[in-house]
C-alpha positions, 0 to 999 in steps of 0.5 A: 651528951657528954660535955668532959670528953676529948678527942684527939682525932683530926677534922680539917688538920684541926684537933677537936675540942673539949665540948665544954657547956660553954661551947654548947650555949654558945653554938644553940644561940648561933644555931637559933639566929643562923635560923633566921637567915636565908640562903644569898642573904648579905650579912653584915657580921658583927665580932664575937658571936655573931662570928659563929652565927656566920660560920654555922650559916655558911657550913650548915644552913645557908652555904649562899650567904655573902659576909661583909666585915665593918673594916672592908673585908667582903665575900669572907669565908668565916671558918674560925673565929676572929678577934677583930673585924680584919683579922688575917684568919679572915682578910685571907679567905676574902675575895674583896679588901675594900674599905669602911667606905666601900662597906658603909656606903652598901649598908646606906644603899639597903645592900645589907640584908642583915646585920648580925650583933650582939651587946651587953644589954637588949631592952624590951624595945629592942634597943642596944646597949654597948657603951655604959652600965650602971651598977646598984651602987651607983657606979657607971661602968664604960664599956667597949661602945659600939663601933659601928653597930650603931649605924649597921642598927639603923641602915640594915634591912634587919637586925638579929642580936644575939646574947647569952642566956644573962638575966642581966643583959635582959631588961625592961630599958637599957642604961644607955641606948647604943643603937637604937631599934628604929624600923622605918620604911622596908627597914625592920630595926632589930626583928628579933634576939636569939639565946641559948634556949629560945628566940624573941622577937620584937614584932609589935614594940615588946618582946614576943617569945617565939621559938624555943629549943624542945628541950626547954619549957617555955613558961621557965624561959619567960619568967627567968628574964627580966622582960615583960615579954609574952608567949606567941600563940604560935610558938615553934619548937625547935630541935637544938643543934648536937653532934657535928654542928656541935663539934663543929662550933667548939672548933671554930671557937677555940681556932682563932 
């Protein structure tokens, strides 16, 4: 694939992007957590890339996924990216404009089926952090925090984060656990994490590998993080994304 040309041809009135390499990572980790989800689902859909994960649903894999934003916007139809959680690209194509109450009250409920997030670190427990980094000098970094990640962790029937290929943001245990991974009852806490070349899942309390792209190897994926992870016995291999779904995420990511 030829990631430094650029088209001038229109799709929807929108001038295509440069498919840059960032694009593309971006879009194979979206592309392996829309994966998980199934058609009718109720998404709860945090900002950054779990915005894209929501967007490849919708047009590719599950055209039947209802999105609900943390600030009240429900039924959205997420067709460019948004820079807050109501953002007027999508508070006008939501079909409801609740409140946080309406939408925290459904997640209290069990209405959320998933929770989409991401985070600047994920541990081999499946805990997330978002508010606190400490460097190898010592230094304590603060970072944005979490919003309400914390509670779409605990109350969403399940969690898929979603994280950029960063050895960094891998490790055996988080600087500081933002939202923790606590499964209990029909709840599964944080289920799985899906990156630009693979998905890991967190079925038996550590990271188990069990997806990767075909053009990846799975032995390179494991040894490039910091985890003490292990390869399932039943590890699928998956086609990655290309053209128009490509296209159509490099679209989406520079349309805000």
């Amino acid at each position: 694939m030829n990631t430094n040309s650029e088209s001038s041809d229109k799709n929807n009135g929108l001038e295509k992007p440069l498919i840059t390499d960032e694009i593309i990572s971006q879009a194979r980790a979206a592309f392996m957590a829309a994966r998980e989800i199934k058609d009718y689902q109720t998404l709860f859909v945090g900002i950054g890339l779990p915005c894209l994960v929501a967007h490849l649903s919708q047009s590719f894999l599950s055209p039947n996924c209802h999105l609900i934003f943390e600030s009240g916007l429900m039924e959205v139809a997420c067709e460019t990216q948004p820079l807050s959680t109501a953002s007027a690209n999508i508070a006008k194509t939501a079909k409801m404009h609740g409140s946080m109450l309406d939408v925290f009250s459904m997640l209290q409920r069990g209405e959320i089926d998933v929770g989409l997030l991401s985070a600047a670190q994920i541990d081999i427990h499946g805990h997330l952090n978002s508010s606190r980094l400490t460097t190898k000098s010592g230094k304590t970094l603060s970072l944005p925090g979490s919003g309400g990640a914390h509670d779409i962790t605990v109350l969403a029937n399940k969690v898929i984060a979603v994280m950029p290929s960063d050895p960094r943001r891998f490790v055996n245990d988080v600087d500081f656990i933002t939202s923790p991974n606590s499964p209990y009852g029909n709840r599964e806490g944080v289920a799985g994490v899906a990156m630009p070349d693979a998905y890991f899942s967190f079925d038996t309390g550590r990271p188990i590998l069990q997806k990767i792209y075909s053009d990846r190897n799975a032995d390179s994926i494991n040894e490039s993080l910091n985890w003490d992870s292990q390869i399932s016995d039943s590890l699928e291999i998956v086609n990655p994304p290309e053209g128009d779904l490509i296209e159509r995420a490099g679209i989406f990511l520079k349309n805000s």
